[in-house]
C-alpha positions in Angstrom: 23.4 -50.2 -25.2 26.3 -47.8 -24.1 25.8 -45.2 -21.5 28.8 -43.0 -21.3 29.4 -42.3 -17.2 31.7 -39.6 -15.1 32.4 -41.7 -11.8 33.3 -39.9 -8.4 35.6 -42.7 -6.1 35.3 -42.7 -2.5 31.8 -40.7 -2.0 30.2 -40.2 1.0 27.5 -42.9 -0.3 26.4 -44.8 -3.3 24.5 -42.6 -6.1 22.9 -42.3 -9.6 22.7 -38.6 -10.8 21.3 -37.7 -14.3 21.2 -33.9 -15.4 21.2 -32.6 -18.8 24.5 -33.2 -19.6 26.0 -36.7 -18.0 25.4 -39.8 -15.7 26.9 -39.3 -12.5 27.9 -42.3 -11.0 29.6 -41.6 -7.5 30.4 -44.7 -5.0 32.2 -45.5 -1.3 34.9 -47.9 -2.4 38.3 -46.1 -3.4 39.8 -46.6 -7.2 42.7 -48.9 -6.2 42.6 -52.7 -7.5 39.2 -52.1 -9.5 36.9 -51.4 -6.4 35.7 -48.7 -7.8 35.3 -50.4 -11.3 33.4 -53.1 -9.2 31.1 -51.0 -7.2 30.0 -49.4 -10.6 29.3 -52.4 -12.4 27.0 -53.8 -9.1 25.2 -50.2 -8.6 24.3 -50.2 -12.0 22.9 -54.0 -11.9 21.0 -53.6 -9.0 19.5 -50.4 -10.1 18.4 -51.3 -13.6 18.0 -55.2 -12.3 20.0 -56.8 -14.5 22.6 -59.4 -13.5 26.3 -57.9 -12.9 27.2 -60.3 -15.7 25.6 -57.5 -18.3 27.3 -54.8 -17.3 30.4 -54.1 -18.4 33.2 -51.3 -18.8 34.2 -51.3 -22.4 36.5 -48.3 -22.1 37.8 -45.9 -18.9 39.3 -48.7 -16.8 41.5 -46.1 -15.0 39.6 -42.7 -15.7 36.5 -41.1 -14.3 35.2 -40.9 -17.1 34.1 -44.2 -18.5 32.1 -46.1 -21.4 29.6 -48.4 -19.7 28.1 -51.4 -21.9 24.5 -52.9 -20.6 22.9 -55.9 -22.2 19.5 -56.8 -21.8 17.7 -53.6 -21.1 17.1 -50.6 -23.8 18.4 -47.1 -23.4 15.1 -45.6 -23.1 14.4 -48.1 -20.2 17.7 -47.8 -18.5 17.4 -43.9 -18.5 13.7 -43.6 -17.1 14.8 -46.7 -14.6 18.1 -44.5 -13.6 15.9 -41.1 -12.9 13.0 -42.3 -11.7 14.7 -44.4 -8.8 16.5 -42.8 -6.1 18.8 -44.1 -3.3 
């Protein structure tokens, strides 16, 4: 499945936002060297409890915006997994 992300570098804490229109995706760790990349790919893991191994960026390496591929878990599960759990 393919779940199409804007990210937000450097936050003030680790989130998962869904409203109508996107995934928001906003962490602590700043965009140089991959952090940000990395913290991404391990919030999304631990949130829809899949190993970091499954997650992958498949496009967006050095944008906000970015094309997120998850193995293991449908779409309908990761969405109602992403909205229904907070923190």
């Amino acid at each position: 499945m393919d779940l199409d992300i804007r990210v937000q570098p450097r936050a003030s804490r680790n989130t998962i936002e869904i409203d109508s229109e996107r995934i928001k995706v906003r962490v602590t760790a700043a965009p140089e060297g991959g952090k940000a990349n990395d913290a991404v790919v391990a919030l999304l893991a631990k949130r829809l409890r899949v190993p970091k191994s499954s997650v992958r960026i498949v496009r967006g390496h050095k944008s906000r915006d970015k094309r997120i591929r998850i193995e293991g878990i449908s779409t309908m599960d990761a969405l109602r997994v992403l909205r229904t759990e907070r923190g």
